[in-house]
Backbone atoms as SQL, in Angstrom:
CREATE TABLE atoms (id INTEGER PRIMARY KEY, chain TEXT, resi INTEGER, resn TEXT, atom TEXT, x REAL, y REAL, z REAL);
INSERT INTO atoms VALUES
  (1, 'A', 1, 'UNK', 'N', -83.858, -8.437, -116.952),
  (2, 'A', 1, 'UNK', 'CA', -85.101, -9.006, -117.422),
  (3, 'A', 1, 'UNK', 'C', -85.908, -9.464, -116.209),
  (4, 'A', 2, 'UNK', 'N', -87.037, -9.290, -116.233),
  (5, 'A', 2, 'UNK', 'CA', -88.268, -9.310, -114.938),
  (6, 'A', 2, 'UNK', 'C', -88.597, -10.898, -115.094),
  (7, 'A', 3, 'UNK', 'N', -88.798, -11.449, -114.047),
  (8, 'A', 3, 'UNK', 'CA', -89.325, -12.684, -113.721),
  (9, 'A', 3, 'UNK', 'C', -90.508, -12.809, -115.026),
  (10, 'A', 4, 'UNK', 'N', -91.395, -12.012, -114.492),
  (11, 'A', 4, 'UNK', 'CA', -92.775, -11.645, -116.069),
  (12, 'A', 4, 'UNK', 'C', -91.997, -12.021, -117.216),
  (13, 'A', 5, 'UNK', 'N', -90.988, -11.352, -117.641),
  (14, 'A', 5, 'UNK', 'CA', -90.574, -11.232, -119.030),
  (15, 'A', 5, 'UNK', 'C', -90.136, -12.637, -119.765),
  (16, 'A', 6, 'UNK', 'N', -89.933, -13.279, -118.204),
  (17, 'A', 6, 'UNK', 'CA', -89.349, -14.888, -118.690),
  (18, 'A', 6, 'UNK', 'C', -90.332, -15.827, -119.048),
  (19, 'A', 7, 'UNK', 'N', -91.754, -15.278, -118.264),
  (20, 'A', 7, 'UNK', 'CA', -92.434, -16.384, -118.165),
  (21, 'A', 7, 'UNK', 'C', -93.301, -16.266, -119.944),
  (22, 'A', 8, 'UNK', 'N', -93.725, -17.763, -120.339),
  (23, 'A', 8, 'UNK', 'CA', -94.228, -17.683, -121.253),
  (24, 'A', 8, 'UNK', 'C', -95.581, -17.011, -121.654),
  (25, 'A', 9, 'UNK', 'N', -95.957, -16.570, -122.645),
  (26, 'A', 9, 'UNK', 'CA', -97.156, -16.133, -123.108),
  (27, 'A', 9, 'UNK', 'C', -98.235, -16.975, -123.170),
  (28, 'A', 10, 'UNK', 'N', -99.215, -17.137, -122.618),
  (29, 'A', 10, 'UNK', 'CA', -99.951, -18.853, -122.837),
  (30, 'A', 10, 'UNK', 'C', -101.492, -18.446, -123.764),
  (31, 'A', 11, 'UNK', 'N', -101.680, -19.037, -124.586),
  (32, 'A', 11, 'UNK', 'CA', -103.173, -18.537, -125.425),
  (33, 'A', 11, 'UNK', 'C', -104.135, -20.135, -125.140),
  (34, 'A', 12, 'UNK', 'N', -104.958, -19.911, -124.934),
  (35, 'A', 12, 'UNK', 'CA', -105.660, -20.932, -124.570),
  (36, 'A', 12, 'UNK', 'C', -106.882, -21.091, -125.942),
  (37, 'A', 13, 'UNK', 'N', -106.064, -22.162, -126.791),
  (38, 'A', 13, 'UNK', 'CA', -107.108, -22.406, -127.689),
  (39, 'A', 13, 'UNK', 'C', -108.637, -23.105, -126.939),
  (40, 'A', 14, 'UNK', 'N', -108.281, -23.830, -126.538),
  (41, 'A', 14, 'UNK', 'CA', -109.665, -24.783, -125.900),
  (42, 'A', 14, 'UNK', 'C', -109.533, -26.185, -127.030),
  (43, 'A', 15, 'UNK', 'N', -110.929, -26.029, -127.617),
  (44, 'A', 15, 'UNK', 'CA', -111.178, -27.117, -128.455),
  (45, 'A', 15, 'UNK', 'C', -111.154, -26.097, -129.846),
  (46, 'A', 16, 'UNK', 'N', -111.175, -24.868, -129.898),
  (47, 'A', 16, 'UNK', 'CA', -111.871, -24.696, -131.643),
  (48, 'A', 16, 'UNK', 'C', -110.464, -25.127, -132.176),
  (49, 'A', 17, 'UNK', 'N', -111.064, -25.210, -133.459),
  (50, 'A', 17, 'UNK', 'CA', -109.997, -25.718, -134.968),
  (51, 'A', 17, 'UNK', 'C', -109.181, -24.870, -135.308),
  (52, 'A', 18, 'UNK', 'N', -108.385, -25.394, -135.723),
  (53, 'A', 18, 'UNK', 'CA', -107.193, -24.325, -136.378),
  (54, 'A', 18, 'UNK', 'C', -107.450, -23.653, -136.746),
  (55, 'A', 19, 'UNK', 'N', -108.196, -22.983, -137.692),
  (56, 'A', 19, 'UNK', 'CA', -108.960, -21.921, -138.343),
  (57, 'A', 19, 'UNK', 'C', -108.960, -20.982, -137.237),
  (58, 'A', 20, 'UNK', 'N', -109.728, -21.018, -136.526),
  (59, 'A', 20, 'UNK', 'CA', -109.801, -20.523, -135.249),
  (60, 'A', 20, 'UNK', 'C', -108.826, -20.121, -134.211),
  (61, 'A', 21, 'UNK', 'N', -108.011, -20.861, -134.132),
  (62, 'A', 21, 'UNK', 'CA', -107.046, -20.747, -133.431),
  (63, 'A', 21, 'UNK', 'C', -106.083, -19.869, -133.806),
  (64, 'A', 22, 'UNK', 'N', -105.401, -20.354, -135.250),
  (65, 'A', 22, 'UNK', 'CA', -104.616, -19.492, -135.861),
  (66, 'A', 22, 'UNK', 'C', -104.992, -17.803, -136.139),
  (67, 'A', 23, 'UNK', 'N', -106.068, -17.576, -136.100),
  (68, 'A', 23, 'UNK', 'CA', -106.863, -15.814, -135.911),
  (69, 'A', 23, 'UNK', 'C', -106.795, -15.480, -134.838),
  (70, 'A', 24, 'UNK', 'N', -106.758, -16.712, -133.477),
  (71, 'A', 24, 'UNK', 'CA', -106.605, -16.139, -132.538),
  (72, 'A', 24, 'UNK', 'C', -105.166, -15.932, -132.124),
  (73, 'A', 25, 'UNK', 'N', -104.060, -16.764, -132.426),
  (74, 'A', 25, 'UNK', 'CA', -102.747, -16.807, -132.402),
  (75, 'A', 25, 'UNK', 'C', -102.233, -15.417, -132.934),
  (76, 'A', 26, 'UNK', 'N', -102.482, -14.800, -134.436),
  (77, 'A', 26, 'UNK', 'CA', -101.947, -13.891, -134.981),
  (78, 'A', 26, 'UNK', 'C', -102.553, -12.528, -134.053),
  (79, 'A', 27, 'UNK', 'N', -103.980, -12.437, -133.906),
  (80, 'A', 27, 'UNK', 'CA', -103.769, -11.559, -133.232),
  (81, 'A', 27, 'UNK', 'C', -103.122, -11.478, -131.853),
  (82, 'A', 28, 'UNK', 'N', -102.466, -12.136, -131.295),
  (83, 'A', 28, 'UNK', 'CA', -102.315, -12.033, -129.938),
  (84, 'A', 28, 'UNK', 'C', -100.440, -11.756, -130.259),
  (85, 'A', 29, 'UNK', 'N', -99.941, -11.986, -131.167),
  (86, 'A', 29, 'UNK', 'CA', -98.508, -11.912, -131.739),
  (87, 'A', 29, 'UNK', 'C', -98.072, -11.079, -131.967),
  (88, 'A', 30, 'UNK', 'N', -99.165, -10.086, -132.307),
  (89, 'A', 30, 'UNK', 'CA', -98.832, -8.907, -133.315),
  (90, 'A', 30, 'UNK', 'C', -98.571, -7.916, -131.841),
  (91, 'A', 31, 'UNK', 'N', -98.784, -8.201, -130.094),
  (92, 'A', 31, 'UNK', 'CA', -98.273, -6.885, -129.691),
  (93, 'A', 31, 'UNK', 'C', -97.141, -8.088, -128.483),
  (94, 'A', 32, 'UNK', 'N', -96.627, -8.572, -129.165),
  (95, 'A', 32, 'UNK', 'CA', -95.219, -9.404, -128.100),
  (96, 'A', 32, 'UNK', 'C', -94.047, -9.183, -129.213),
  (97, 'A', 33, 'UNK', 'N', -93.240, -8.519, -128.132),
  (98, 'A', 33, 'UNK', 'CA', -91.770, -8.443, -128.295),
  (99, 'A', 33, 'UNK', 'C', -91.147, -10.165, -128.486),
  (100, 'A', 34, 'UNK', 'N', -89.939, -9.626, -129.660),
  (101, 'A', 34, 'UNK', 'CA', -89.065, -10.637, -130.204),
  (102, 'A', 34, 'UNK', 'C', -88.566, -11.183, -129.131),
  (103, 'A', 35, 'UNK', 'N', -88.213, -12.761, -129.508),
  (104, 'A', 35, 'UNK', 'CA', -88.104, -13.738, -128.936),
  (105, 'A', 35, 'UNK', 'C', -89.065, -14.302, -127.354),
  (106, 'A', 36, 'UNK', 'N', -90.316, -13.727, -127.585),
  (107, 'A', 36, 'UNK', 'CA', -91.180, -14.115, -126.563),
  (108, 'A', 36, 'UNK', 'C', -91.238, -15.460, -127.093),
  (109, 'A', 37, 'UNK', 'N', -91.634, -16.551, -125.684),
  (110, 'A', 37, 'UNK', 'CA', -92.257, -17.742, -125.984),
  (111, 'A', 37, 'UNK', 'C', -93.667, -17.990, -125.364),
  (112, 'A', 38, 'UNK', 'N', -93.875, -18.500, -126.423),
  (113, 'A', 38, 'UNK', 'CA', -95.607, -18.643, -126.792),
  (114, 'A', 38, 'UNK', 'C', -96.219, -19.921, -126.367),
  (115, 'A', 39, 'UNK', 'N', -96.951, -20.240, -125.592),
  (116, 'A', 39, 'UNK', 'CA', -97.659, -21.909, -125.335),
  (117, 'A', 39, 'UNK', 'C', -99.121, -21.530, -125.487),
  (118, 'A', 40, 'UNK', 'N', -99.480, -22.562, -126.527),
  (119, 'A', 40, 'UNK', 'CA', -100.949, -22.438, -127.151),
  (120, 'A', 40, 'UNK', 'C', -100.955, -24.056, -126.439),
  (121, 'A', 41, 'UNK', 'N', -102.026, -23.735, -126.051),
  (122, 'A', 41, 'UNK', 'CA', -102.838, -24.838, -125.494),
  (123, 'A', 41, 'UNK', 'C', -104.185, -25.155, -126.556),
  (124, 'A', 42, 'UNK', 'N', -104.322, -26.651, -126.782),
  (125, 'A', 42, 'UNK', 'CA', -105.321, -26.957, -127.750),
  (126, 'A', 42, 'UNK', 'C', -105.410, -28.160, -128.428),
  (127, 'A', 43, 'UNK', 'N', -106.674, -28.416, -127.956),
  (128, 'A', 43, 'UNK', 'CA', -106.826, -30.217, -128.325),
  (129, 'A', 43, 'UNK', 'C', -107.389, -30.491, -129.789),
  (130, 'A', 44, 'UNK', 'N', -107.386, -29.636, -130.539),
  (131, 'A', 44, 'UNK', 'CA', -107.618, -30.074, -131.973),
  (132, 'A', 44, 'UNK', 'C', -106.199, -30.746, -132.362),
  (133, 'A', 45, 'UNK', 'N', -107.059, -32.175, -132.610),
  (134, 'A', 45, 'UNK', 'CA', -105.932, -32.982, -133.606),
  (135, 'A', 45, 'UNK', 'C', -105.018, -32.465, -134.446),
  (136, 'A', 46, 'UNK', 'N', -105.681, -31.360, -135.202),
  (137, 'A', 46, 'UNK', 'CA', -104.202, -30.929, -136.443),
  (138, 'A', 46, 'UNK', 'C', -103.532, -30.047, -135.948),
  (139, 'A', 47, 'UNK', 'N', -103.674, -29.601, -134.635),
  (140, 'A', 47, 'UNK', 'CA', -102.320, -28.482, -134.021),
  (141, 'A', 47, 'UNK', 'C', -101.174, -28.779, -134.248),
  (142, 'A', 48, 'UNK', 'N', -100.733, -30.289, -134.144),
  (143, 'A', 48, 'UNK', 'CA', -99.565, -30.428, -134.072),
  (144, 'A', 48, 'UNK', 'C', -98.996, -30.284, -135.539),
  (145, 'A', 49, 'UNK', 'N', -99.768, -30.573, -136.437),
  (146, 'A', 49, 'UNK', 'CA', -99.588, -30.319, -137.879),
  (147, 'A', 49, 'UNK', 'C', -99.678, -29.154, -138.713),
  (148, 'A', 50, 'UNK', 'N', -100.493, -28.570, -137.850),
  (149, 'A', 50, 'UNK', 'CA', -100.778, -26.464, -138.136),
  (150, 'A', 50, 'UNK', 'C', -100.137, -25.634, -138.196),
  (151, 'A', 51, 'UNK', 'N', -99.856, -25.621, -136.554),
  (152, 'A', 51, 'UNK', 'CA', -98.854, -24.932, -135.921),
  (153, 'A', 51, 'UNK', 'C', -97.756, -24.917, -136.615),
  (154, 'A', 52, 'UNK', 'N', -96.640, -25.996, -136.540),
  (155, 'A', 52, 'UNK', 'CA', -95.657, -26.096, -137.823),
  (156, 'A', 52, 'UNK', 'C', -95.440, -25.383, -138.846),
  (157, 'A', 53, 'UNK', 'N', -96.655, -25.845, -139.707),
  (158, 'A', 53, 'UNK', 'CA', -96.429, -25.318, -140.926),
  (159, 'A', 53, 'UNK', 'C', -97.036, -23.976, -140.995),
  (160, 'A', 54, 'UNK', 'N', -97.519, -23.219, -140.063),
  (161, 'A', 54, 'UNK', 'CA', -97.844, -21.676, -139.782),
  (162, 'A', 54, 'UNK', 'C', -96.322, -21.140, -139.705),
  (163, 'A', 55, 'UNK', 'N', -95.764, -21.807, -139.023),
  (164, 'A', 55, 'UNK', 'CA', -94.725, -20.998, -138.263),
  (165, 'A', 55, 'UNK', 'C', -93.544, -20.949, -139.335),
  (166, 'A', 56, 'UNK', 'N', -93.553, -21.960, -140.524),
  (167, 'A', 56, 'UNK', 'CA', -92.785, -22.002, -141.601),
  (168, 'A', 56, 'UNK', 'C', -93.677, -20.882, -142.247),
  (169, 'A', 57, 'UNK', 'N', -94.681, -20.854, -142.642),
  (170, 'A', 57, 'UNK', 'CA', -94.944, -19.935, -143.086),
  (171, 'A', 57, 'UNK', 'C', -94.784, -18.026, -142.617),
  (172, 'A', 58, 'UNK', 'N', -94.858, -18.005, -141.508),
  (173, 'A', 58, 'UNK', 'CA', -94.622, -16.568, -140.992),
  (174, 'A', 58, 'UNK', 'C', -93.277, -16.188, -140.819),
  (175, 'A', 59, 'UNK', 'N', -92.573, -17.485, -140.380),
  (176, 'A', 59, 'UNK', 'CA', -91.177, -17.183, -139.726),
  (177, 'A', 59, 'UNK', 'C', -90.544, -17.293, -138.199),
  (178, 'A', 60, 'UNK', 'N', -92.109, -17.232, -137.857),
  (179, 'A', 60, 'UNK', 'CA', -92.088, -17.687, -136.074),
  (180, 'A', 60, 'UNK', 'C', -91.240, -19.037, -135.890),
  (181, 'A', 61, 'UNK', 'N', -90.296, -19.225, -135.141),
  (182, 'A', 61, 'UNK', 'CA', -90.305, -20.675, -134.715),
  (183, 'A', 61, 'UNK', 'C', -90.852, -21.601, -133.990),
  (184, 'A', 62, 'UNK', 'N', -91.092, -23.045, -134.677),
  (185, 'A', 62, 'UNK', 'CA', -91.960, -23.753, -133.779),
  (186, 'A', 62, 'UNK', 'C', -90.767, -24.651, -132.976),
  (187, 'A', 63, 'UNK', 'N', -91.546, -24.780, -131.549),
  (188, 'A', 63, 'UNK', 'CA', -90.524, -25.310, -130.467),
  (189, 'A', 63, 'UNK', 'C', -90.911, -26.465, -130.356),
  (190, 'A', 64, 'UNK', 'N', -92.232, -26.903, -130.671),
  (191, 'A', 64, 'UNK', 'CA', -92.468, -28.469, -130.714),
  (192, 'A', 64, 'UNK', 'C', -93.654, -28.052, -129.251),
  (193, 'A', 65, 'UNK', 'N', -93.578, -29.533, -128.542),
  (194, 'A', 65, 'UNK', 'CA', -95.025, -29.748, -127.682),
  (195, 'A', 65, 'UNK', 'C', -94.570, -29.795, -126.629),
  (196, 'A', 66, 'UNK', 'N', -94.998, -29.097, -125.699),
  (197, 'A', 66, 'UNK', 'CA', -94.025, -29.003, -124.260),
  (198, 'A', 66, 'UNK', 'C', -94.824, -29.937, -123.466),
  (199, 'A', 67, 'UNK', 'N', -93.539, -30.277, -122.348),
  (200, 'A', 67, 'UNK', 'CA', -94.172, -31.169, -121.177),
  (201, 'A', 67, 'UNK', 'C', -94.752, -31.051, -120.433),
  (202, 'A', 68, 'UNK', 'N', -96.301, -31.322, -119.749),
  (203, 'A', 68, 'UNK', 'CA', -97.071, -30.787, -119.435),
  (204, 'A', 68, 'UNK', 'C', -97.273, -32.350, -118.455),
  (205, 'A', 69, 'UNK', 'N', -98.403, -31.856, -116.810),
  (206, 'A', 69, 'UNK', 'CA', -98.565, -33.207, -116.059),
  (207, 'A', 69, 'UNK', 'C', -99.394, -33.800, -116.578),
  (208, 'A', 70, 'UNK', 'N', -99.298, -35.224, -116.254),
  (209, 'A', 70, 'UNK', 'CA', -101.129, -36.166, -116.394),
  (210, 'A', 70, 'UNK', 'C', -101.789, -35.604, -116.611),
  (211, 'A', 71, 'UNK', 'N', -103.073, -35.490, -117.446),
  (212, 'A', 71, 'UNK', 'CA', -104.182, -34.882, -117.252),
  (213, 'A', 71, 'UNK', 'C', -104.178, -33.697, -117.858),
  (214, 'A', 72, 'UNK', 'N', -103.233, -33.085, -118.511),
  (215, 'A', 72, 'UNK', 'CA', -103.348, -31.487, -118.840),
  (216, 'A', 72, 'UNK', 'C', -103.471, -31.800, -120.521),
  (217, 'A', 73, 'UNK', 'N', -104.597, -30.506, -120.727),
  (218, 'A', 73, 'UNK', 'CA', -104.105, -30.433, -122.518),
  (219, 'A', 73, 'UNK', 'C', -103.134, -30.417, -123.119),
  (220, 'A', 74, 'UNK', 'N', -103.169, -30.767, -124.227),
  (221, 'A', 74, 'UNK', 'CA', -101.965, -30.423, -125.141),
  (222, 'A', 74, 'UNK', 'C', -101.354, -29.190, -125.161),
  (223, 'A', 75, 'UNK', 'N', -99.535, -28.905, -125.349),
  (224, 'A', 75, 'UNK', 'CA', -99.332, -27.578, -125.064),
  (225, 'A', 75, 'UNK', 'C', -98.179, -27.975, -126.184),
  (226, 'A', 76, 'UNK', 'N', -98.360, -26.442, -127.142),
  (227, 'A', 76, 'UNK', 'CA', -96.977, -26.145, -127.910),
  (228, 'A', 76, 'UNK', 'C', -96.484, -24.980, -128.074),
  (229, 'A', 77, 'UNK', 'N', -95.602, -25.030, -128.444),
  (230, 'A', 77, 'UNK', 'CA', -94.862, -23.653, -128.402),
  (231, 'A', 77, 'UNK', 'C', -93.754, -23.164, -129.285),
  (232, 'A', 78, 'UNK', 'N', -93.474, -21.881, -129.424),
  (233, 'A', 78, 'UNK', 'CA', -93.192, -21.211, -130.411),
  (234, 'A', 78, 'UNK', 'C', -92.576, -20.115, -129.857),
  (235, 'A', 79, 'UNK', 'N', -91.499, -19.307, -130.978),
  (236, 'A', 79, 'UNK', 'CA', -90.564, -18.170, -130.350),
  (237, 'A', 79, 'UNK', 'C', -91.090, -17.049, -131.389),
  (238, 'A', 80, 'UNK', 'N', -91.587, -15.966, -130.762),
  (239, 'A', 80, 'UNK', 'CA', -91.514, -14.579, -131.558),
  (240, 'A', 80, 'UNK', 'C', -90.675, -14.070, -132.210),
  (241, 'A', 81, 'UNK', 'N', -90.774, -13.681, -133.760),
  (242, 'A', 81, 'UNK', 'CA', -89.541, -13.505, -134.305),
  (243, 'A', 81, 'UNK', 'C', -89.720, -11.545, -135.030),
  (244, 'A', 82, 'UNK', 'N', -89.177, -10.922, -134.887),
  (245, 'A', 82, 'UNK', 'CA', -89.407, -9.634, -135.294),
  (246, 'A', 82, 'UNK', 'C', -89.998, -9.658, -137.014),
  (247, 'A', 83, 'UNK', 'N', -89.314, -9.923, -137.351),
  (248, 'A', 83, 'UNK', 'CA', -89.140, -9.981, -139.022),
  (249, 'A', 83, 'UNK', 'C', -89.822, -10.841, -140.121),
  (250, 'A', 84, 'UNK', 'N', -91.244, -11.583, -138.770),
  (251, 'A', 84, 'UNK', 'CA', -92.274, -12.494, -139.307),
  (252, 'A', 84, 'UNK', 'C', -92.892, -11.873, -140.411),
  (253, 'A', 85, 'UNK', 'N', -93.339, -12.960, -141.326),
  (254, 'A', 85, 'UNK', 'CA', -94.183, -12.376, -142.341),
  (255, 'A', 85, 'UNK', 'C', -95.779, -12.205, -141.589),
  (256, 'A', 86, 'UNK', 'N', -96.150, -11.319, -142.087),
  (257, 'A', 86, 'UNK', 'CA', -97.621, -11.448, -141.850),
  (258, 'A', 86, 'UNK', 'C', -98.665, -12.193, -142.740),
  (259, 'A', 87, 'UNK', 'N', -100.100, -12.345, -141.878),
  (260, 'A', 87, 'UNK', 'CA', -100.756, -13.695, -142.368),
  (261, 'A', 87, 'UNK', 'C', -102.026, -12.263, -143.241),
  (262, 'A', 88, 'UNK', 'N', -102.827, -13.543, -144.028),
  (263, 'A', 88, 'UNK', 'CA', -104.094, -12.567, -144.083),
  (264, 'A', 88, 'UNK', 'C', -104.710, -12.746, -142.876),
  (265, 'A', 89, 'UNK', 'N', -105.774, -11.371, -142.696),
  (266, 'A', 89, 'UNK', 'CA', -106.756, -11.022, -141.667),
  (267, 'A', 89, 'UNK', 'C', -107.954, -12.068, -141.285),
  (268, 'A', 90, 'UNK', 'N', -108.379, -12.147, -142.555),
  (269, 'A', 90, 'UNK', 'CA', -109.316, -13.544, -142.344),
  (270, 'A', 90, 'UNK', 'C', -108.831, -14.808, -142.477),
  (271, 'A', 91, 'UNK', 'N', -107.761, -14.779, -143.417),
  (272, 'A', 91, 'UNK', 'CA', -107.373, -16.530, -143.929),
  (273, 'A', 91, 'UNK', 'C', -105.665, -16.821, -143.250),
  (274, 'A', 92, 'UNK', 'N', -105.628, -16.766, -142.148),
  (275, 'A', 92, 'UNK', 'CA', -104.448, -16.690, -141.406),
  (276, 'A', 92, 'UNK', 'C', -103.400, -18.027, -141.748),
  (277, 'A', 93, 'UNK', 'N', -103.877, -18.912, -142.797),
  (278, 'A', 93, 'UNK', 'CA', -103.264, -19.564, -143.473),
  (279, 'A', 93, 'UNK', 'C', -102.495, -19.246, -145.001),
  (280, 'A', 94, 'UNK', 'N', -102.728, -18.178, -145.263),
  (281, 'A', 94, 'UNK', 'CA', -101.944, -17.373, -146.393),
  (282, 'A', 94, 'UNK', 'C', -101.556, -16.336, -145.915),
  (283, 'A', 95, 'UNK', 'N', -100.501, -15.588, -146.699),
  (284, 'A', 95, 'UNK', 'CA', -99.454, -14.856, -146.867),
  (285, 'A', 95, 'UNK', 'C', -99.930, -13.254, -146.669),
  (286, 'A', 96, 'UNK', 'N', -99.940, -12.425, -146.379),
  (287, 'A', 96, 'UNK', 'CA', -100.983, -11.129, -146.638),
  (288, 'A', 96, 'UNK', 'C', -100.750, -10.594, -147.577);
């Protein structure tokens, strides 16, 4: 396994909302190999509450909020799972 292969996948929400985020999350999932780990960066308040319950919903696992220095955004993370369910296209909060 390549140094690359170890390092995590990082998606940089910014500030948009979950809504947002999560469309941007699924598409970026759909071309990473199983058991990649994922760090979404993103200062919307309900990430920590989103994320979660996305990841119950698809099947992805959520790893919780990683440690990050002073000063840095919020970061969480998650493991690629082959056998995820898929989301809808527009409403990435339901089931497809």
């Amino acid at each position: 396994m390549s140094a690359s292969d170890q390092q995590p996948h990082v998606i940089d929400g910014g500030d948009r909302r979950c809504v947002m985020l999560l469309l941007q999350l699924r598409t970026h999932l759909t071309d990473l190999p199983p058991d990649k780990i994922v760090h979404i960066i993103s200062t919307d308040p309900a990430a920590p509450l989103d994320l979660p319950a996305w990841c119950h919903l698809t099947g992805h696992t959520y790893l919780g909020r990683v440690e990050t220095a002073a000063g840095q955004r919020p970061t969480y993370a998650l493991r690629v799972h082959a056998d995820a369910r898929q989301t809808n296209a527009t409403r990435p909060w339901r089931s497809a």
